[in-house]
N, C-alpha and C positions, 0 to 999 in steps of 0.2 A: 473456529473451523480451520484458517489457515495455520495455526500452530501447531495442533492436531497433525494436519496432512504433513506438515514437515518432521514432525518427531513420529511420522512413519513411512520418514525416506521418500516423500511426494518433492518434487520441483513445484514454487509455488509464487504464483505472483497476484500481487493484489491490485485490481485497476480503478484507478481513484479516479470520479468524476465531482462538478461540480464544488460545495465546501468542501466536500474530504478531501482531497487536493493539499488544503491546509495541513494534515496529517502528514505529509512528506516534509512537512520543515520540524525544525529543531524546536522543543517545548511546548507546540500546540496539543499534544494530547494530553498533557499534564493539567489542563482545563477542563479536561469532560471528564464525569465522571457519573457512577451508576450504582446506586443502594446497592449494596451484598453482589456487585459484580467485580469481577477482575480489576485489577486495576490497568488502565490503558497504555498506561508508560510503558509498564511491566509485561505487557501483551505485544507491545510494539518493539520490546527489547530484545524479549524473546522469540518474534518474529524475524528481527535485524541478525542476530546471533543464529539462527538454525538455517539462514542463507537466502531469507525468504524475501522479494522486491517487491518495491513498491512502484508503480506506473502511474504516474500521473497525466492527467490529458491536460496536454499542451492550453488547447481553446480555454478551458475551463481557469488553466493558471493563470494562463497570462492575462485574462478578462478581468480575474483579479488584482491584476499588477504585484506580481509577487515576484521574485529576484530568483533566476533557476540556480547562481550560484549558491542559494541559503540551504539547496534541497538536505538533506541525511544523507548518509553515506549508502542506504541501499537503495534509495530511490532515482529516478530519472523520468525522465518526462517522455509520455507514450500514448499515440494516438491509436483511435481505435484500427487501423490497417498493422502498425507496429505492435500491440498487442495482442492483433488474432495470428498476425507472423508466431510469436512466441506462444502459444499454444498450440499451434499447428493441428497436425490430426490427429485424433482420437485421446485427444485431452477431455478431462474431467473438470466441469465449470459448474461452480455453484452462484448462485445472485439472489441474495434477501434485502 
C-alpha cells in the first residue's frame, strides 16, 4: 500500500510500533519472507527510493535496546504526538 501511494505522488510515512521498529534498521527485513509475496527488501527499497519514511516509536525501540545511530537512512524515531504532527489534517491513514 505504501508504495502504491507514493508512485502516485502521496507523501507517505509508515509508523512502526512495537517488533517492526526492527524494520528501520539495516538487514532485518532480509529475514522475513512470504510464499509468492514481494519480497520485503525490495518493498522496503522501493519505499526508501520513492521518499517514503519510516517512524519508529521511540518507547517501543529503545525497550528493545536498539542503537538509534543503526536506523536507515529514511527512518527516525517518532512518537505518537510527532507522528500525528506529520500527518496533520486531513491525511489519509490506513492500519491493518
Amino acid at each position: 500500500m505504501a508504495t502504491a501511494a507514493l508512485g502516485a505522488g502521496k507523501q507517505v510515512a509508515v509508523w512502526l510500533t512495537k517488533e517492526a521498529v526492527r524494520l528501520a534498521l539495516p538487514g532485518y527485513g532480509e529475514a522475513i519472507a512470504c510464499e509468492g509475496c514481494p519480497s520485503l527488501p525490495q518493498l522496503l527499497g522501493q519505499f526508501a527510493d520513492g521518499g517514503g519514511e519510516l517512524l519508529a516509536c521511540p518507547i517501543c525501540f529503545n525497550a528493545r535496546n536498539l542503537n538509534e545511530a543503526d536506523l536507515v537512512a529514511n527512518a527516525r524515531l517518532a512518537g505518537a504526538t510527532p507522528m500525528l504532527e506529520w500527518a496533520g489534517e486531513g491525511a489519509t491513514v490506513f492500519s491493518y
